[in-house]
Residue frames relative to the residue before (quaternion, step in Angstrom):
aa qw qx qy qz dx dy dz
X 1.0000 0.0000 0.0000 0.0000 0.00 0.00 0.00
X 0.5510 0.7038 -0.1556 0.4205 3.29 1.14 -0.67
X 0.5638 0.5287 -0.2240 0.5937 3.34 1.29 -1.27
X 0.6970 0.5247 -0.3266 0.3636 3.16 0.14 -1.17
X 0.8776 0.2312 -0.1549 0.3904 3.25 0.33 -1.13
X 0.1928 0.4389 -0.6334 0.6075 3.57 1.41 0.97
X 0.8317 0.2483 -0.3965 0.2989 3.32 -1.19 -1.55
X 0.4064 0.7014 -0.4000 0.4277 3.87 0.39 -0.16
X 0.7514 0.4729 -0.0752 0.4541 3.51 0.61 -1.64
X 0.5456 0.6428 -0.1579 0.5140 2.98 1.42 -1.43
X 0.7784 0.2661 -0.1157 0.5566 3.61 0.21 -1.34
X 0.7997 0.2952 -0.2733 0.4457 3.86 -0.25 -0.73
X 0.5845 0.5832 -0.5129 0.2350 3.62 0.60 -0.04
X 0.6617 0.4988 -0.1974 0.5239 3.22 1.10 -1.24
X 0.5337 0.4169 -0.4147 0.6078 4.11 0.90 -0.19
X 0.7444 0.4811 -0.2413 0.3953 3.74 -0.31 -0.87
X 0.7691 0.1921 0.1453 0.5919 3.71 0.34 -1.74
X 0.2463 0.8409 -0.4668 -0.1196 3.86 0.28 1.05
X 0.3525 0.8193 -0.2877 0.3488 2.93 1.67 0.85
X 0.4324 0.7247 -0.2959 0.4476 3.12 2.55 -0.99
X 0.6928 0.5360 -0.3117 0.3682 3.75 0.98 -0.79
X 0.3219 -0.7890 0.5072 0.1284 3.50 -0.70 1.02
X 0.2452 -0.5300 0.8046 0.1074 3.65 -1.05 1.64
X 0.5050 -0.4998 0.6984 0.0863 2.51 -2.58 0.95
X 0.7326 0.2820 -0.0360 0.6184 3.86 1.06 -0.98
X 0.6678 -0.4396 0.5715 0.1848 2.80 -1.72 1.05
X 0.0628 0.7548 -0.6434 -0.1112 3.94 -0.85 0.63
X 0.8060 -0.5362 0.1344 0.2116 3.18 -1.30 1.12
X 0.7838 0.0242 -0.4951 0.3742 3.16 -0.96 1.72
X 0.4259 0.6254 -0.5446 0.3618 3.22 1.52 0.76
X 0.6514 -0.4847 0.4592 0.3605 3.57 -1.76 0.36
X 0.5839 -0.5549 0.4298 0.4080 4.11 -1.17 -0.20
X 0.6842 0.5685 -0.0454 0.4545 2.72 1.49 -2.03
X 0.5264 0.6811 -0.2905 0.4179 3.50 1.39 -0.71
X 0.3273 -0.7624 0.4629 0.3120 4.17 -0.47 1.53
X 0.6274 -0.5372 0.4378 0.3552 3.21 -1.25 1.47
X 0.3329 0.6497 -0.5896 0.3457 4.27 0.51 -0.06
X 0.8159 0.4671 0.0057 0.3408 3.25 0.27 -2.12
X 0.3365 0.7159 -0.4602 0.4032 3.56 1.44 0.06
X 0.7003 0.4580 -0.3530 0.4186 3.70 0.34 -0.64
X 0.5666 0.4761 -0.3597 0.5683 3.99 0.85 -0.61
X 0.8578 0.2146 -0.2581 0.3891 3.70 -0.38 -0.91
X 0.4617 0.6829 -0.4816 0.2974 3.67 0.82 -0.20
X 0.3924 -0.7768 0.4901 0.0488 3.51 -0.86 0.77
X 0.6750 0.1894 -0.2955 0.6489 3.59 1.10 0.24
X 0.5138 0.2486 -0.6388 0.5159 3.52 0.48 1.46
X 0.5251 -0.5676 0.6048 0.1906 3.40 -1.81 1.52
X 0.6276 0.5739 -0.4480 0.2759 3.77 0.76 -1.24
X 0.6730 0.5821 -0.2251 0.3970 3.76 0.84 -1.86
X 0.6521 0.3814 -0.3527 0.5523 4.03 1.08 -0.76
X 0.5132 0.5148 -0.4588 0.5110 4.05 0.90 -0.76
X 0.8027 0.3335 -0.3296 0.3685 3.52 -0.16 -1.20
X 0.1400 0.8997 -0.2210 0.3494 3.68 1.22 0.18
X 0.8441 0.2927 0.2285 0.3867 2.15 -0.34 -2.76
X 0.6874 0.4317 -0.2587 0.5236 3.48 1.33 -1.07
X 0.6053 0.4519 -0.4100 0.5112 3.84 0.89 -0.26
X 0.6076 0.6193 -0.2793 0.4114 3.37 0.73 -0.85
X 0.5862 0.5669 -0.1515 0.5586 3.60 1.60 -1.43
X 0.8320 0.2736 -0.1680 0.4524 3.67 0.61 -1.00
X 0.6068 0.3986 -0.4824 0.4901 3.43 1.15 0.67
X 0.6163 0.3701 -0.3754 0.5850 3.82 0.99 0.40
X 0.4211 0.4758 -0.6076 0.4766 3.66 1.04 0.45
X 0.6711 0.4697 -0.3936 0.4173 3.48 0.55 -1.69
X 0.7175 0.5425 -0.2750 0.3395 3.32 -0.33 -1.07
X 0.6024 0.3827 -0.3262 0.6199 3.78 1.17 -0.59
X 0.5145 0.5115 -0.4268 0.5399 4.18 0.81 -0.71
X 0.7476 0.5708 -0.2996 0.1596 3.28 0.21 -0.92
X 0.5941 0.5083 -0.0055 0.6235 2.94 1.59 -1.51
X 0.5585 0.3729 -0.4940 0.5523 3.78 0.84 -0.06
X 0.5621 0.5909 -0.3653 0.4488 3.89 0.58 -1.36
X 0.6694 0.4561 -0.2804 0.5151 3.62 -0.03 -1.07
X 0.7076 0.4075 -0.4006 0.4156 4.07 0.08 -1.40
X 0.6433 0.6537 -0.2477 0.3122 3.61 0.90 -1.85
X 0.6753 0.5741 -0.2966 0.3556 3.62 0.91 -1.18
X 0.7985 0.3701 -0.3268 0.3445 3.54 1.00 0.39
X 0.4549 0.5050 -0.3085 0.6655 2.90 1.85 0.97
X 0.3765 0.7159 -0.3462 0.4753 3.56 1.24 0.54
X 0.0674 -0.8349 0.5379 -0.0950 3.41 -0.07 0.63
């Protein structure tokens, strides 16, 4: 029973979690000092880490533009 659920671990971790795999080096635009965890956000030849980026980056100038409508609108409130 045991086996099983090693060889499990074994096979789906690395499909599922490819972050579970451990780099020796820092890949490019990532710090040295930076905890191999975080390698997947700053890396530069994954599209996903610059997308995910762009959308956070997108929904704090959404807020900020919401904001400033909220704020104009409140004197036309009634």
């Amino acid at each position: 029973m045991a086996t099983h659920r090693t060889l499990l671990m074994c096979l789906g971790l690395p499909l599922f979690f490819p972050g579970a795999l451990a780099q020796n080096h820092a890949p490019p635009g990532c710090s040295p000092d930076l905890d191999p965890l975080y390698y997947n956000l700053c890396d530069r030849s994954g599209a996903w880490g610059i997308v995910l980026e762009a959308v956070a980056g997108a929904g704090i100038i959404t807020t900020f533009v919401l904001t400033i409508i909220l704020v104009a609108s409140l004197p036309f409130v009634q």
